[in-house]
C-alpha positions as CSV (number, residue, x, y, z in Angstrom):
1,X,0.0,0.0,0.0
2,X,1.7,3.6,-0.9
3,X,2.2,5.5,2.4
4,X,1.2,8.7,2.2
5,X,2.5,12.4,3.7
6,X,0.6,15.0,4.2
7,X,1.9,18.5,3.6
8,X,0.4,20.9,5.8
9,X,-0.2,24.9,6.2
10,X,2.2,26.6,8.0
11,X,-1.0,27.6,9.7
12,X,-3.2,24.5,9.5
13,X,-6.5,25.2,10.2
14,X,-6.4,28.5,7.9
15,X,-7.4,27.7,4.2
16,X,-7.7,31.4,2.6
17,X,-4.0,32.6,0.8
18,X,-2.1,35.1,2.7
19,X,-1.8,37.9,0.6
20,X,0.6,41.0,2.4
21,X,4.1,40.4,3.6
22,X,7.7,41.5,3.6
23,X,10.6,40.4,3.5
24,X,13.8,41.9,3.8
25,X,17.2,40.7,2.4
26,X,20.9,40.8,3.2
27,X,24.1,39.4,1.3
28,X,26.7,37.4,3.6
29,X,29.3,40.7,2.5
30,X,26.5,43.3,3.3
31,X,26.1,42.0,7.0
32,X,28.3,42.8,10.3
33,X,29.3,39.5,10.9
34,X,29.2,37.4,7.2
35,X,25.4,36.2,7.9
36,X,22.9,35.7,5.0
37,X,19.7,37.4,6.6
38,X,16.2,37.3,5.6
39,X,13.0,38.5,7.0
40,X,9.6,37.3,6.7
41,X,6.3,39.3,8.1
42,X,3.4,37.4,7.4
43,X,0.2,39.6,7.4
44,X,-2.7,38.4,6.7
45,X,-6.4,39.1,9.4
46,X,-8.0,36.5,10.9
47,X,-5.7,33.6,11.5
48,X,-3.4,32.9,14.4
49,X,0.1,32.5,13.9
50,X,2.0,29.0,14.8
51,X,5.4,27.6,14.0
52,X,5.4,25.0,11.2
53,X,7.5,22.2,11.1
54,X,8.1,19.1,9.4
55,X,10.6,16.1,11.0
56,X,13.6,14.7,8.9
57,X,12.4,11.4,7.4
58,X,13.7,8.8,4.6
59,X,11.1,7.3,2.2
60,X,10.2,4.1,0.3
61,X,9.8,4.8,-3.4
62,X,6.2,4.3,-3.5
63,X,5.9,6.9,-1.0
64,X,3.2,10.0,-2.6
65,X,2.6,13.3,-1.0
66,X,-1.0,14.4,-0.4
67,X,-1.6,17.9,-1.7
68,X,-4.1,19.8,0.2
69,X,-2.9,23.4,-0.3
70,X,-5.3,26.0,0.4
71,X,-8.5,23.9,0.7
72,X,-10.2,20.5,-1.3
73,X,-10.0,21.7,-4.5
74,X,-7.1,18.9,-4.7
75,X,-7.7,16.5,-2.6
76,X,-7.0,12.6,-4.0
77,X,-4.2,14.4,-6.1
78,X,-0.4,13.8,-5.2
79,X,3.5,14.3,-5.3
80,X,5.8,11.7,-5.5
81,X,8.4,11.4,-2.8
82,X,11.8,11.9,-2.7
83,X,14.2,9.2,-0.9
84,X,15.0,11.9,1.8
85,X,13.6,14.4,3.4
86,X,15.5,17.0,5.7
87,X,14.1,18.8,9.0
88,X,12.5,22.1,8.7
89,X,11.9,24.8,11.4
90,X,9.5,27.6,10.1
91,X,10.8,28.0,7.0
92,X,14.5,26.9,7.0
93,X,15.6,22.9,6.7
94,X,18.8,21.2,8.6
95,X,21.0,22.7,5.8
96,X,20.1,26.4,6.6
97,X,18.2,27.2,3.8
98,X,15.5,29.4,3.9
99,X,12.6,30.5,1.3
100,X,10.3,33.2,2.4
101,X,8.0,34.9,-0.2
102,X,5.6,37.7,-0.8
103,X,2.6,38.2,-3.3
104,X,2.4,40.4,-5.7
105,X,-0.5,39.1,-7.4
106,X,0.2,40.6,-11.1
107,X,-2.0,40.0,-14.1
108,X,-4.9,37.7,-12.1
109,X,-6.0,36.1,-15.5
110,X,-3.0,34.3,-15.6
111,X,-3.7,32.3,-12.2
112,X,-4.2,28.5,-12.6
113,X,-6.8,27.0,-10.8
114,X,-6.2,23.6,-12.2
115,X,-2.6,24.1,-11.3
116,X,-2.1,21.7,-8.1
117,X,0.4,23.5,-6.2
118,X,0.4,26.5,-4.4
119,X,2.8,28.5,-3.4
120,X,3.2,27.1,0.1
121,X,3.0,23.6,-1.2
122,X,5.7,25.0,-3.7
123,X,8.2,26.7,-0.8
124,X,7.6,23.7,1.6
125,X,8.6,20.9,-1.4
126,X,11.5,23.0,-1.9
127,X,13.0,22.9,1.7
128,X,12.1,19.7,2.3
129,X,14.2,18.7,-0.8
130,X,17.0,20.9,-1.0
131,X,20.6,22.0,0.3
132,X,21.5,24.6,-0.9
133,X,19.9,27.8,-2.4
134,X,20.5,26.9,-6.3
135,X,18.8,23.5,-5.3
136,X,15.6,25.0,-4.3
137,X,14.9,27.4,-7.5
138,X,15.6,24.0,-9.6
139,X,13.0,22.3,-7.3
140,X,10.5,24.4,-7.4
141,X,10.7,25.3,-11.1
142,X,10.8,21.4,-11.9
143,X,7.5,20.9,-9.9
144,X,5.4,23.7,-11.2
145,X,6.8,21.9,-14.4
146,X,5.4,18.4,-13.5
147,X,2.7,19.4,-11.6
148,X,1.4,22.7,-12.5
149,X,1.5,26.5,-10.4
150,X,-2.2,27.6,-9.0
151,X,-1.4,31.0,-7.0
152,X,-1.4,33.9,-7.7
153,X,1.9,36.0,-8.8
154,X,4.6,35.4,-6.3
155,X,8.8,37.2,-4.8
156,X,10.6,34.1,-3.6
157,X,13.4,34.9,-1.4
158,X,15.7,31.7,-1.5
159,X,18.8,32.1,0.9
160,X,21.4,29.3,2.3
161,X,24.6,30.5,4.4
162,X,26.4,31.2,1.5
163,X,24.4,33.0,-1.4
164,X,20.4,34.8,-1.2
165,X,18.0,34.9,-4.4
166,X,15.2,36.7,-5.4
167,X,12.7,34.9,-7.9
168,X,9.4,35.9,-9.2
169,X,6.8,33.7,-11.0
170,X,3.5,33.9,-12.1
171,X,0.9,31.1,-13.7
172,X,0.1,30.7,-17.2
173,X,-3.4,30.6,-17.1
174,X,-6.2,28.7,-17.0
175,X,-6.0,25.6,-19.5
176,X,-1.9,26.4,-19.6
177,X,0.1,24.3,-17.0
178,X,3.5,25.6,-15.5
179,X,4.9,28.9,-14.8
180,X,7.1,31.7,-16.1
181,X,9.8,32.7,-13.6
182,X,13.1,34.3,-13.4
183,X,15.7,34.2,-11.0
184,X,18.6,36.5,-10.2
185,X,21.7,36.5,-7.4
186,X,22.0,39.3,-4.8
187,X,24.8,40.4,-4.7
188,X,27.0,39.8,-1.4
189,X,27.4,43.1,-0.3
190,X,24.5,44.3,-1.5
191,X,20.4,44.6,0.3
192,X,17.4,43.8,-1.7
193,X,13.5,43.5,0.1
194,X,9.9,42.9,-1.7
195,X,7.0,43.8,-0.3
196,X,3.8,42.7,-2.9
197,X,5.2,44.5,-5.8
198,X,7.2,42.6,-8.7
199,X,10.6,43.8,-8.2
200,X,12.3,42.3,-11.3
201,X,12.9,44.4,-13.8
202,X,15.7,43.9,-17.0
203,X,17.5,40.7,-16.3
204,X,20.8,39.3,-18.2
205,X,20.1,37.0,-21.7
206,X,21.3,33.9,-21.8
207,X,24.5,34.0,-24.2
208,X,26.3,31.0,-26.2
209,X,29.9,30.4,-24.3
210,X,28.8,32.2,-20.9
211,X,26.8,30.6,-17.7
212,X,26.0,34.0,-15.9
213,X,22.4,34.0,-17.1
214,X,20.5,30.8,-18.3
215,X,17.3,29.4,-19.6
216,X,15.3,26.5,-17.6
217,X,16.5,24.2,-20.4
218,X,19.8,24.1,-18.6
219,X,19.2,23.7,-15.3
220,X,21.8,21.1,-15.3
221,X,24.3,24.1,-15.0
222,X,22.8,25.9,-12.5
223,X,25.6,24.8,-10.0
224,X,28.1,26.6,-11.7
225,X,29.5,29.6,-10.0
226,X,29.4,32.1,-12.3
227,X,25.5,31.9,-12.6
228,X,23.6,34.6,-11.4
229,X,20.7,34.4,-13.7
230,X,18.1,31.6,-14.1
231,X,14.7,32.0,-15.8
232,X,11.7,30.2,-17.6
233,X,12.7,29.8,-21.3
234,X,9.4,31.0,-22.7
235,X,9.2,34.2,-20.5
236,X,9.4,36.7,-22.8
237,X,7.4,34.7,-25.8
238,X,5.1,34.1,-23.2
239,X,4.7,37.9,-22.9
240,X,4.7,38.1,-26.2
241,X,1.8,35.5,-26.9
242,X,-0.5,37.8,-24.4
243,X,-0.1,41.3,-26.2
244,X,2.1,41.8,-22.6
245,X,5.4,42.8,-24.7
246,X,6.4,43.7,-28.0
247,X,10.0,45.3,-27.7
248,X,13.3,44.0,-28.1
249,X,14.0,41.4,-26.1
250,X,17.3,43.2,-24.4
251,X,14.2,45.8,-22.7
252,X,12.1,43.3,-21.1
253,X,10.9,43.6,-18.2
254,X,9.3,40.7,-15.8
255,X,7.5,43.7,-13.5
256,X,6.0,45.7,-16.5
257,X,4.5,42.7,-18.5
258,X,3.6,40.4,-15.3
259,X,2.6,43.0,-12.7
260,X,2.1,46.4,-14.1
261,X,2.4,49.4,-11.9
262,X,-0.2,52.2,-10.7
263,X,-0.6,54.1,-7.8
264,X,-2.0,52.0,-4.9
265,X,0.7,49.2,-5.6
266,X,3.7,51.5,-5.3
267,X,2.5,53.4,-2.6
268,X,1.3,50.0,-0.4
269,X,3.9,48.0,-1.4
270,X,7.2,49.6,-2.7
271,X,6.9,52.3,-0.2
272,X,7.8,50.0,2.3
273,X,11.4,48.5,0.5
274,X,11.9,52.7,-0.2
275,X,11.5,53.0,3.2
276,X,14.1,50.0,4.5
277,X,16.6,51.2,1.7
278,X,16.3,55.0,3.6
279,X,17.7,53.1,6.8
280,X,20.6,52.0,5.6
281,X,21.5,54.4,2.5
282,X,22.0,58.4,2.0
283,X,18.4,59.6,2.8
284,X,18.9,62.4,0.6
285,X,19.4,60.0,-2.4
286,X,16.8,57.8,-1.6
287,X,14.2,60.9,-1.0
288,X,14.8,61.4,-4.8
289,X,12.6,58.7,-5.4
290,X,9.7,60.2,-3.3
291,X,8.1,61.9,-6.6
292,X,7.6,57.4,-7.7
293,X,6.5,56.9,-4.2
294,X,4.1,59.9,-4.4
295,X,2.4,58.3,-7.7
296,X,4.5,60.6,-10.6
297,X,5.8,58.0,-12.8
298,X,7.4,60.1,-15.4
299,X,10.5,61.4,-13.3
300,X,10.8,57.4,-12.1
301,X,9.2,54.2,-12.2
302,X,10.7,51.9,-10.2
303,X,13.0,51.7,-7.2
304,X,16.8,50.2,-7.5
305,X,16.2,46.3,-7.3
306,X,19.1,46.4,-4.4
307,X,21.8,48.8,-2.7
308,X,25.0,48.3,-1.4
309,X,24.4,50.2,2.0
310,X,26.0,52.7,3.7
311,X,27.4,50.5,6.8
312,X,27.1,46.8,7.3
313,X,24.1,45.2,8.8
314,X,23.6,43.5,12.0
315,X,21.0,41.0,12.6
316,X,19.4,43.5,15.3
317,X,19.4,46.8,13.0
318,X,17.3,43.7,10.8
319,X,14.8,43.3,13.7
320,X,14.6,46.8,14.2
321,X,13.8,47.6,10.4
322,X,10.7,44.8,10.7
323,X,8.9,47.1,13.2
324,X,9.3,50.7,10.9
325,X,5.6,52.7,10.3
326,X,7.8,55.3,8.2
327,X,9.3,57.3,11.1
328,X,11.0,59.9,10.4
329,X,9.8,60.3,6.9
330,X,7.3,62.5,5.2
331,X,5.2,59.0,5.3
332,X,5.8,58.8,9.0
333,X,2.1,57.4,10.6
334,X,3.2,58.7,14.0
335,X,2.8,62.1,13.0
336,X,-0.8,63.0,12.1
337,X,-4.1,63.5,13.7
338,X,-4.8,59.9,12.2
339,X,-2.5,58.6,14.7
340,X,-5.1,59.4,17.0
341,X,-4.2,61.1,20.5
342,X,-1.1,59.0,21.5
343,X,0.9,58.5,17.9
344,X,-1.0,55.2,17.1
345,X,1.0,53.9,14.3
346,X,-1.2,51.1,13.1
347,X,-4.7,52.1,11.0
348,X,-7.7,50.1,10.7
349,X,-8.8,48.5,7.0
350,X,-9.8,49.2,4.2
351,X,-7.0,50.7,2.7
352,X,-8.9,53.3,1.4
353,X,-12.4,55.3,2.4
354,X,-14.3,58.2,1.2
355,X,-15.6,61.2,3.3
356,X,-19.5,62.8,3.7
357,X,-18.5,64.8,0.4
358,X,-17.1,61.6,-1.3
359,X,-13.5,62.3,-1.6
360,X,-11.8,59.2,-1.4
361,X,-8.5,59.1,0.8
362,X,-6.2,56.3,1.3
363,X,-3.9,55.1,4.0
364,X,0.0,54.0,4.4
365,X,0.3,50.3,4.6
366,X,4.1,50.1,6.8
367,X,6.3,46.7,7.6
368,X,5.2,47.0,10.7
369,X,1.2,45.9,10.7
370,X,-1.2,44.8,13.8
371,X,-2.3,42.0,11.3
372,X,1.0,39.6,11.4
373,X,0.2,36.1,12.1
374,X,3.7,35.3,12.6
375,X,7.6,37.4,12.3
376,X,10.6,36.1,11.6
377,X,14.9,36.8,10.9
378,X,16.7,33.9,9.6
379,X,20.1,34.3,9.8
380,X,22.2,31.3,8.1
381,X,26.0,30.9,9.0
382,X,28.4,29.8,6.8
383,X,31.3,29.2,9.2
384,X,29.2,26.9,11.8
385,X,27.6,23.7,11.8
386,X,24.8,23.6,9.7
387,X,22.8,23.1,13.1
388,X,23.7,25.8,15.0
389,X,24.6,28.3,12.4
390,X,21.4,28.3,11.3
391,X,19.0,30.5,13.4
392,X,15.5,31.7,12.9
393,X,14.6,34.0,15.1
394,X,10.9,34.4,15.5
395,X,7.7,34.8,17.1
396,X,3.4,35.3,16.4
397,X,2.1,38.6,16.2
398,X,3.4,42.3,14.9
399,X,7.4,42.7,14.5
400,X,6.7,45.9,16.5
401,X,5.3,44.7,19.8
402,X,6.7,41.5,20.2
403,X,10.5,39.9,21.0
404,X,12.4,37.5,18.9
405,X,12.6,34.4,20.2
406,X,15.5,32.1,18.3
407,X,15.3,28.8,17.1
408,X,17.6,26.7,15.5
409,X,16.9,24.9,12.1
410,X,17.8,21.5,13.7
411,X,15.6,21.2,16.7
412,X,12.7,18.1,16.5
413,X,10.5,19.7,19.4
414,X,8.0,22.8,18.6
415,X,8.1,24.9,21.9
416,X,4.5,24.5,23.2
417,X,3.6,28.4,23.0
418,X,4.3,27.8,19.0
419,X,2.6,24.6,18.2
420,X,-0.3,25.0,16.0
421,X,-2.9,23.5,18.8
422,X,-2.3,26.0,21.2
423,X,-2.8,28.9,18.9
424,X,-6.5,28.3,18.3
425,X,-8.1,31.0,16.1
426,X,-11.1,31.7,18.1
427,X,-10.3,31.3,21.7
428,X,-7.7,33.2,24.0
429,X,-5.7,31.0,25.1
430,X,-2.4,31.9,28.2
431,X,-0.4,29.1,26.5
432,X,-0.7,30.9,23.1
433,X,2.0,32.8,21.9
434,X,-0.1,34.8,19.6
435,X,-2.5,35.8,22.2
436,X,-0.5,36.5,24.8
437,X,1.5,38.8,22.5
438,X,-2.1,39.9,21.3
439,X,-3.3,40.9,24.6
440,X,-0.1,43.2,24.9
441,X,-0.1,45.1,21.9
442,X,-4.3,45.4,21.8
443,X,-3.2,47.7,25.1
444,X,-0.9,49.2,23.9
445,X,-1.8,50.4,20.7
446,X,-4.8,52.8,21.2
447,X,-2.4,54.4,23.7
448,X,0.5,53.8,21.9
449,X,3.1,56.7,23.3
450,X,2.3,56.4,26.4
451,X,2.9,53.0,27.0
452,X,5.0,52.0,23.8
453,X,8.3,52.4,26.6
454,X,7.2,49.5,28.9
455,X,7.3,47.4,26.2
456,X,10.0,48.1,24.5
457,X,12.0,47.5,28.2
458,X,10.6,44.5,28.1
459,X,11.5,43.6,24.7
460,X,15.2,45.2,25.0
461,X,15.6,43.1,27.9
462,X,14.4,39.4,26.1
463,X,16.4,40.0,23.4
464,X,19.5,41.5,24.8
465,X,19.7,37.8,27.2
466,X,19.1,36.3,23.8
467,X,21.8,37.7,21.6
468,X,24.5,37.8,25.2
469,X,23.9,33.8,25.2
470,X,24.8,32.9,22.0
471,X,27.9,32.8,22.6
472,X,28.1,30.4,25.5
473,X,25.6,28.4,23.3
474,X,28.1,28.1,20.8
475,X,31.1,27.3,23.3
476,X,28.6,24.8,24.7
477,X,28.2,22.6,21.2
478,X,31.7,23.0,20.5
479,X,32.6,19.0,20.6
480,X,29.7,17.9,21.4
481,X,28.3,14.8,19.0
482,X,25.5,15.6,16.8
483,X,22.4,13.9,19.4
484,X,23.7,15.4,22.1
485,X,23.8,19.1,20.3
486,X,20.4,18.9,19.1
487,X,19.5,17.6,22.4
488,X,20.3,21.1,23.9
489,X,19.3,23.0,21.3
490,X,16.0,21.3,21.8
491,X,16.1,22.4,25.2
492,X,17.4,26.4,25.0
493,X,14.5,26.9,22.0
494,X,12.2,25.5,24.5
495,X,13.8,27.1,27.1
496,X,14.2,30.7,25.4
497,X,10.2,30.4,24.7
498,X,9.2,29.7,27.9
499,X,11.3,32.8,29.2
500,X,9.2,35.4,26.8
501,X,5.6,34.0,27.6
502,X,6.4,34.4,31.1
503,X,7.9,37.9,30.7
504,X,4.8,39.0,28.6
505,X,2.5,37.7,31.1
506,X,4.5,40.0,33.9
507,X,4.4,42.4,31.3
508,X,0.2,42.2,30.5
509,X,-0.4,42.1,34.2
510,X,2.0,45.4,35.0
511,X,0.4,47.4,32.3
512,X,-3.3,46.8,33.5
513,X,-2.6,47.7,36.9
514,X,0.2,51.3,35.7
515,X,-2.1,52.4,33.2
516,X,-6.2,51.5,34.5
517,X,-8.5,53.9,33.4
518,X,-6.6,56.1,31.5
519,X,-4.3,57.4,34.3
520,X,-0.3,56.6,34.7
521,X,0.2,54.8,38.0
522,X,3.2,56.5,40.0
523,X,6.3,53.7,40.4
524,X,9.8,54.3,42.5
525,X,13.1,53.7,41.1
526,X,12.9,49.8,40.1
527,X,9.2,49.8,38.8
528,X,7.1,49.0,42.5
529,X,4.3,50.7,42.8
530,X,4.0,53.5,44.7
531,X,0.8,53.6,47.1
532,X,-0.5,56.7,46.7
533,X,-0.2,58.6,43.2
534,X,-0.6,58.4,39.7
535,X,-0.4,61.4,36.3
536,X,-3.3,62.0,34.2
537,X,-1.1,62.9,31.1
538,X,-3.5,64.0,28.5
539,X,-3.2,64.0,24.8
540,X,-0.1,64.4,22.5
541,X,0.3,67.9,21.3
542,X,-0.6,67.3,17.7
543,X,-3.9,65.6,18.4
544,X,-4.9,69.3,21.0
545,X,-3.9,71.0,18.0
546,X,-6.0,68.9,15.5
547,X,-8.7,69.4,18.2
548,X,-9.1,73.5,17.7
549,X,-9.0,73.1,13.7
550,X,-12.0,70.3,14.0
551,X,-14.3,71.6,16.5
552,X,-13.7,75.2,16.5
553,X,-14.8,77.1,19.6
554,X,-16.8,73.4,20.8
555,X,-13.9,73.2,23.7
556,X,-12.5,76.9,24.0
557,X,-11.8,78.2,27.5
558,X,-12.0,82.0,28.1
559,X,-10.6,81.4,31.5
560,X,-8.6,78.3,33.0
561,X,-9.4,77.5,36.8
562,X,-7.5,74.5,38.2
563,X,-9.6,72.4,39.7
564,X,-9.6,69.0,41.6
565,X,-9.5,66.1,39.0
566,X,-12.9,64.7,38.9
């Protein structure tokens, strides 16, 4: 009888796509220390976040894969097994590589329904199969191959310790089976991010008696060094076939026939790579591309595909990049009366909503977004064994409000705050990760600058014990035999989970009491409470001022009399 294994969402029980993420990008030569990094935020309301995993296993050759991807459409259809299968933790296997995506959607006539795999289905084959980056991208483009592509159009980031990717593909179309995709190499010392906008522009020609660019139809070469660009043979006939393209071939462009651009994409989506790229390059230069931000397409229509920034990365500046709303830029969602009366920096859907007089208005969509199911940095070590050296650091809930927790790509036990069955959907749950991290940033945000600080103490202090025991984690494995270092990395992932659900249940329980009915609680020195006193602190400045221009005279005082609080 053929066994059968079944593939599962990285959040189980949740059968719609997810359809707004980031992910941000560094080369091994662009970070501090010679990491890969990636990021992934995966947004998406109305699911609960949850760590996937999938054990190591070795398989007869009868063996098929159940595909149930985003619902029945598929069921009784399968995937043949491979003989071997490695670990993977989230989304990075034993071998430290990592694929994280985001959609872009593109041209929607060209989604496959018929198609059997999804994206998901796509990424998790991939990982499951694959050590190293170059082996993934031939995956994945073999199976949509086989087995046909059914999602929407898709930015793969595909990283191992040594090299990161970026690959976009899109269906063919009802009828059509397979994909059209092209791949390119970051370069080392160079950034890159997607955020649901195609990204790939121009890309290198295959060329007789050079392997730096070539067609799916030599794939076997794909493993030479010098290759830093792989795409679908028929991607630009394909184009070509639709009335998407007519020009030379040398001028094609993926983004421009596959996902063309208008306002609300680039504003929603590119907005947010502009906005990374600001971080960590001259903000003078990268303001020049405000006028594309803004919607004028004539003085630019795109944003550099990646930088080489000003100063290497760490994998904290990484963090701290996943939880940006624009501050400090004229985008900045701090900084208006729609930020409410304490510098909210989240905003409720839709995206856009029209006024008594029917003036329709829009607002920013940041990295940082109250809808994350789940966050994560991957950071994948060349120098280290594979289990240790890769890291995924990660946890359910917005970047912003929440503390990485890292796990490492060998361990066979999902810490319990993580596993999908204690992250139910529709019930709170203290031994949930996603609500208890919930339950912290739902009080925090509609009084977000006033009691943004405590949490960030919090945070600081998680992560800074985090990143100050590495280093006796590493000395620890040093020697050790392979069982006996997964063994403890079992244990500190477990461990280091444990330590931030019962630091944000302190944390829950402290800002209740501080900040009860709309007052600040007094403390001493180290945090106590005081008996006796508490500040009523009002609203921020902008919002009093924003108050006069709304309501006119509504609120004016001729005379101020301090009275007794009442």
């Amino acid at each position: 009888m053929k066994k059968l294994f079944v593939i599962l969402l990285i959040l189980a029980l949740c059968f719609e796509p997810i359809l707004a993420c980031t992910n941000l990008i560094v080369g091994k030569k662009a970070s501090t220390d010679g990491s890969v990094m990636c990021t992934y935020n995966c947004d998406g309301f109305g699911f609960s976040g949850s760590l996937f995993y999938s054990p190591a296993g070795r398989h007869d050759k009868d063996e098929l894969i159940a595909i149930h991807g985003w619902g029945p459409a598929h069921e009784g259809q399968y995937v043949k097994q491979v003989e071997y299968t490695y670990n993977v933790v989230g989304l990075m296997n034993e071998k430290q590589v990592t694929i994280v995506e985001t959609t872009f959607d593109g041209r929607l006539e060209l989604v496959n329904d018929e198609g059997l795999l999804d994206y998901f289905s796509l990424m998790r084959l991939a990982l499951q199969r694959s050590s190293t980056a170059r082996e993934a991208i031939r995956c994945m483009a073999e199976l949509v191959d086989e087995y046909g592509y059914n999602s929407s159009g898709e930015t793969i980031t595909v990283c191992d310790p040594n090299e990161a990717w970026i690959m976009e593909i899109i269906g063919k179309g009802k009828g059509r089976k397979g994909a059209v995709w092209v791949a390119l190499r970051i370069p080392d010392d160079c950034i890159c991010a997607h955020a649901n906008l195609s990204r790939i522009r121009q890309f290198p020609l295959e060329q007789k008696k050079s392997y730096k660019s070539i067609i799916s139809k030599n794939l076997q070469n794909i493993n030479r060094p010098e290759v830093e660009c792989i795409y679908a043979y028929d991607v630009i006939s394909f184009a070509r076939e639709l009335g998407f393209f007519s020009g030379n071939d040398a001028d094609f462009s993926f983004r421009d026939a596959y996902c063309p651009i208008d306002f609300e994409n680039v504003r929603y989506a590119d907005a947010r790579v502009w906005s990374f790229f600001r971080h960590h390059y001259s903000k003078d230069e990268m303001d020049k591309y405000l006028p594309y931000i803004n919607g004028d397409f004539d003085k630019c229509d795109h944003l550099p595909l990646w930088i080489k920034p000003d100063a290497p990365l760490s994998l904290r500046d990484l963090q701290n990049d996943m939880r940006d709303h624009f501050e400090g830029t004229p985008l900045d969602m701090t900084a208006d009366m729609t930020a409410g009366p304490w510098g909210m920096p989240i905003r409720p859907l839709p995206m856009h909503f029209k006024d008594k007089d029917s003036i329709a208005y829009f607002r920013e969509r940041p990295i940082a977004t109250q809808q994350s199911g789940f966050t994560m940095t991957c950071q994948m070590r060349s120098w280290l064994p594979d289990d240790v050296g890769g890291v995924t650091w990660f946890n359910c809930d917005d970047a912003n409000m929440v503390a990485y927790v890292p796990l490492y790509c060998c361990i066979t036990q999902v810490p319990d705050a993580f596993r999908q069955e204690n992250n139910p959907r529709n019930e709170f749950s203290f031994e949930s990760a996603f609500w208890m991290n919930n339950w912290v940033a739902n009080m925090v945000y509609p009084r977000y600058s006033m009691m943004v600080g405590d949490l960030r103490t919090a945070q600081k202090e998680l992560e800074d014990y985090y990143f100050a025991d590495q280093d006796s984690v590493l000395l620890a494995v040093k020697g050790m035999q392979p069982a006996d270092s997964r063994s403890y990395l079992n244990r500190k992932s477990i461990d280091y989970t444990a330590r931030m659900m019962q630091r944000w249940d302190k944390l829950a329980k402290y800002l209740i009491v501080k900040y009860n009915d709309q007052i600040i609680r007094r403390t001493d020195e180290d945090g106590n409470f005081l008996r006796w006193g508490y500040d009523t602190p009002g609203y921020d400045q902008q919002f009093i001022d924003a108050i006069g221009t709304s309501t006119g005279d509504r609120y004016k005082l001729e005379k101020v009399i301090e009275r007794r609080e009442r």
